[in-house]
N, C-alpha and C positions, 0 to 999 in steps of 0.2 A: 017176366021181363020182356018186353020189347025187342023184337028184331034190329038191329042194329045194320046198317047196308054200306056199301062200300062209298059210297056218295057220300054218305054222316061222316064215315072215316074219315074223308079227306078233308073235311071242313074242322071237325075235330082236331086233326093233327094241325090243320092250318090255325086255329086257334092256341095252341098250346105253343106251337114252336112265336107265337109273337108274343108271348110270354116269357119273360125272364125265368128260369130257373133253375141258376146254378147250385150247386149241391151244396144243401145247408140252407136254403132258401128259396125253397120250394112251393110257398102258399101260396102263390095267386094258380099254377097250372094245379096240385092238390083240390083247390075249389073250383076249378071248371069240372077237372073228373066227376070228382064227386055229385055235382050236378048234374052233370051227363047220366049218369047211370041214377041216380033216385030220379028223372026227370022219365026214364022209359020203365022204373019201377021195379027197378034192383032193389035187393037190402044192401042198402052200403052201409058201411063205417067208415071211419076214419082213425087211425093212432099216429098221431104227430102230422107227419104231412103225407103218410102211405093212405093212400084208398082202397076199401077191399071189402071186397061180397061172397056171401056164400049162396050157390045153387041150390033151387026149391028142391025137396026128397031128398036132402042129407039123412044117410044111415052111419051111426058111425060104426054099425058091422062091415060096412064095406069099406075100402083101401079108398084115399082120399087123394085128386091128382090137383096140384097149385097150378098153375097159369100165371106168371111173374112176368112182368118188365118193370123199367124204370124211367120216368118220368125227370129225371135231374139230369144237367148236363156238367159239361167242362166250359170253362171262361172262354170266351169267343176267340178262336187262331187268328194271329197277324194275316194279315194279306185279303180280307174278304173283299170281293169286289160288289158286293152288295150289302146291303143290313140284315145282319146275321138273326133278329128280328124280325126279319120282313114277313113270313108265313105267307108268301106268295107262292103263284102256279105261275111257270111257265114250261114254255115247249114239254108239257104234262108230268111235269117234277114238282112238286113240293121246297121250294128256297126256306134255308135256315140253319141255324145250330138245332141239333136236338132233332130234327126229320130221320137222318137216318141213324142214329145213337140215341135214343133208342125209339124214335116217334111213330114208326111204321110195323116195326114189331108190337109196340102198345095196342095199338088202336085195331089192328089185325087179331089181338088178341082179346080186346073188348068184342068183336063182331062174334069170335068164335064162343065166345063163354056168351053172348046173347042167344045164340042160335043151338044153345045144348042146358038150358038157364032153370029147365027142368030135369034132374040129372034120377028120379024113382025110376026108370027104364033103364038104368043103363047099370055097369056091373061096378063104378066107381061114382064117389063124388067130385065135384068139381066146386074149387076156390078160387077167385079171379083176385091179385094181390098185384097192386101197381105201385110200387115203391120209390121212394127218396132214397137222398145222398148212397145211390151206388159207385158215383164215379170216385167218392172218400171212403165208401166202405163205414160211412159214422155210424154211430151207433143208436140214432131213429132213422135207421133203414133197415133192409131186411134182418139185422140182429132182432129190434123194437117189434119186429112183426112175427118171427119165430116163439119169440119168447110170449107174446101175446098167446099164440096160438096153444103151448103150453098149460099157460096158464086157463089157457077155456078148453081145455081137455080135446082137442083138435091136433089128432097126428097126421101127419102130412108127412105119406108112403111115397111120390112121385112129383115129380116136378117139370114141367117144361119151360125152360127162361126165354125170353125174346130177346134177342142179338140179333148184329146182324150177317150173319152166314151166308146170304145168298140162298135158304131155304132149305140148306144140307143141314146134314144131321152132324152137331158137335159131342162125340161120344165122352169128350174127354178134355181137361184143362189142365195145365201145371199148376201148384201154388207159386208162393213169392217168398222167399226170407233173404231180406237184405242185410246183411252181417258188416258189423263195424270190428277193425280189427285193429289192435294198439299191440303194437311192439316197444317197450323202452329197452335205453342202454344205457351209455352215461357220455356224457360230453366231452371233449377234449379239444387239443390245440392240433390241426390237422397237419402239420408241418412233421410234429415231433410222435406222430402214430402212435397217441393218446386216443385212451377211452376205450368205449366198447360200443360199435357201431350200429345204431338200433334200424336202418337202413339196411346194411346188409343182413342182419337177422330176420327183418322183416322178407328178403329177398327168400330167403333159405326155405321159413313158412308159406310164400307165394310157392315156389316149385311145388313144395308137398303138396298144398291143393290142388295145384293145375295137372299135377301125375298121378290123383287119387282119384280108384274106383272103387264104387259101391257095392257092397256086395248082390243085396236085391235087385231086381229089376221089374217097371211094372208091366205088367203083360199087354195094359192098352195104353201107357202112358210112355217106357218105354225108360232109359237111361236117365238118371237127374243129370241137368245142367250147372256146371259151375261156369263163373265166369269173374276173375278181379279186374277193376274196372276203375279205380281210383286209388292216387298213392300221392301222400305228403310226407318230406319231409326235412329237416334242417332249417336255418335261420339263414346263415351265411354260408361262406364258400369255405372259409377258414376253420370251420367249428364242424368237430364231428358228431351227427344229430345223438341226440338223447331219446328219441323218440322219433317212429313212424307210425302214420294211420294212412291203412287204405279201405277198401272196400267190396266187398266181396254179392256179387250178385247169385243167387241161386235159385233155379228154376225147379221145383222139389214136384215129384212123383207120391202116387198110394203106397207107394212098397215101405215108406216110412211116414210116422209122420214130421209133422215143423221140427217136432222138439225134440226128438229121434236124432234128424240130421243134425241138427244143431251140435251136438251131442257127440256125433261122429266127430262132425268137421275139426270141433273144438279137440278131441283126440291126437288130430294128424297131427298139428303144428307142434311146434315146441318152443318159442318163444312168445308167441303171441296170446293175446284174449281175443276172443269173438265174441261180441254182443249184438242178437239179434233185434232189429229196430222194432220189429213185430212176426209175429207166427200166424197172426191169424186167418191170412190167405194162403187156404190150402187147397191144395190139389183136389180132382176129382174125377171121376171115371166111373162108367157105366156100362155094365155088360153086355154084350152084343146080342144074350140070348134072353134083355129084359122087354118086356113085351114094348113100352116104347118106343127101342131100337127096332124090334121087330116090324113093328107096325111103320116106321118111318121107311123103314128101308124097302117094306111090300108097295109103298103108294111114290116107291122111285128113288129115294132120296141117299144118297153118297155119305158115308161116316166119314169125318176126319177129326185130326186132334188140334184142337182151338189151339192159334200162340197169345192170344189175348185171355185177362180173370175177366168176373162177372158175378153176379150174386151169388151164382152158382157156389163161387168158393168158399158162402156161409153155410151151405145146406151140408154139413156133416151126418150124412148116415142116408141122406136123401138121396133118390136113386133120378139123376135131375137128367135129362137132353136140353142142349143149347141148342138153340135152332131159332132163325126168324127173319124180318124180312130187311132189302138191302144189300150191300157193301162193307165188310170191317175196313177198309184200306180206303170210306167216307170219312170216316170215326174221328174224331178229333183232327179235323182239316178245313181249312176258310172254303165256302163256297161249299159247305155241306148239303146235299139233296137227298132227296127219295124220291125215284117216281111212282106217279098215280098206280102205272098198272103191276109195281112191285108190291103193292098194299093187295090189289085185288087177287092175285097170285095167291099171296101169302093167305089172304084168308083161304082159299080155295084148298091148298096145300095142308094147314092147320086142323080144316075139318073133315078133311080126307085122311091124316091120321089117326084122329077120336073117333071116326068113322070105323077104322080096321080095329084099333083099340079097342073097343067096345064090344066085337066078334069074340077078345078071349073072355072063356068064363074065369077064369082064375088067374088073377094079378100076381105079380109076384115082388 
């Protein structure tokens, strides 16, 4: 493959972000990638609207490192004061949705999987995997591309996802399970203290979660988050409700998993049900003593623990660093940018890690 330069980067990104693609409808920026890279002589595929190459000298005796971003963004924030569209340059930024979530870490990441595109010299292979609907998490996105990989006998030991971090190393992310929680009672006439109050019962169950601790803890992720964040309930002023539903936010640790907590949580309360809305985003965490970390942290780079998910939280079993180029506090904001020499950075940063990487003999 063709060397890929920070110059094409920028023209690249500035093409994709004037492209529409919000997640779930991803084909027109899908077909620029894709061109892009069979155009300097990648093997590319395609499955669904993911693009993805594999490096010349795949062995599959050796441990195998992904290189992911994602290509799909969020519907455009009220307030832009320009066309979120636009893929223009100014005062040396990148203008648009999608530059800094994920468009700089993308193409930082196409430069790097150019410039290593022959991988028979080195102690790993390398996969370049640029994926759809991550901001939905659907299910022809990194699901559609895992399970691909599967299926073609392709294990995928290591991961590095493009975010945008600022170029630190994200060691670590919470999962998500958002818990629907139904208390009934029975109704009555409030005057004459009828009924059985499904409001105050639901009060009883809020306390027990907001005073419940876990017994685990994760060593790099650290105490699960709970947090109720929504409550309905009653018709009128006169009528004692029959029912409450609130809602229950948790921010879930390795020390369990989704369905583990779930499981507790559902334990503590005593009148209530929790139904979790989905488990699928889980947690993830990565060893400080995995050559990754290692290697990130000898060429400068600061660990901390992401409060934002990420494809990251499909790779179960994957030993993934988040890290890429940008702003998170850009991310879903009008008047989203990246500038040019956050892109040049970031490649310089990228292959100064696969740079130290490649010094261990033995992946782990």
């Amino acid at each position: 493959m063709q060397r890929v330069t920070a110059k094409e980067c920028v023209e690249l990104l500035c093409r994709l972000v004037a492209t529409p693609s919000v997640s779930g409808a991803e084909e027109g920026t899908a077909s620029i990638l894709y061109a892009f890279l069979a155009d300097r002589g990648a093997d590319v595929c395609r499955l669904y609207n993911n693009v993805w190459a594999v490096a010349a000298g795949f062995d599959s005796s050796k441990p195998t490192l992904l290189l992911n971003s994602h290509h799909d963004t969020v519907k455009p924030a009220g307030g832009y004061t320009f066309d979120p569209y636009s893929g223009t340059i100014a005062d040396g930024k990148i203008l648009g949705l999608g530059s800094n979530d994920a468009g700089g870490s993308l193409v930082a990441l196409i430069a790097l999987f150019s410039n290593y595109s022959d991988t028979s010299a080195l102690p790993f292979n390398l996969i370049l995997a640029l994926t759809a609907e991550e901001e939905t998490m659907g299910e022809k996105g990194m699901r559609a591309m895992l399970a691909h990989f599967a299926e073609q006998s392709i294990k995928i030991d290591m991961a590095i996802v493009g975010e945008p971090t600022a170029m630190q190393a994200a060691v670590g992310e919470r999962g998500l399970v958002v818990l629907d929680g139904v208390t009934t009672g029975k109704s009555g006439h409030a005057a004459r203290n009828e009924g059985d109050n499904a409001l105050y019962k639901a009060i009883e169950d809020i306390a027990l979660l907001r005073d419940y601790h876990f017994e685990r803890k994760s060593s790099v992720l650290g105490d699960i988050k709970l947090s109720v964040t929504q409550i309905a309930a009653g018709r009128q002023h006169n009528i004692v409700p029959d029912s409450c539903n609130f809602v229950v936010d948790v921010r879930t640790t390795d020390a369990y998993t989704n369905e583990q907590t779930v499981e507790l949580l559902q334990g503590v309360v005593h009148h209530s049900t929790l139904t979790p809305r989905s488990t699928r985003v889980r947690a993830s965490a990565i060893a400080e003593s995995h050559p990754l970390v290692r290697a990130a942290v000898a060429v400068g780079r600061e660990c901390f623990i992401s409060p934002t998910t990420s494809d990251r939280a499909l790779m179960s079993g994957i030993a993934a660093l988040k890290i890429g180029v940008g702003e998170s506090s850009r991310s879903h904001t009008a008047d989203e940018f990246v500038k040019i020499s956050e892109i040049e950075q970031g490649i310089d940063i990228y292959c100064s890690i696969l740079d130290k990487l490649s010094e261990y003999e033995v992946m782990e």
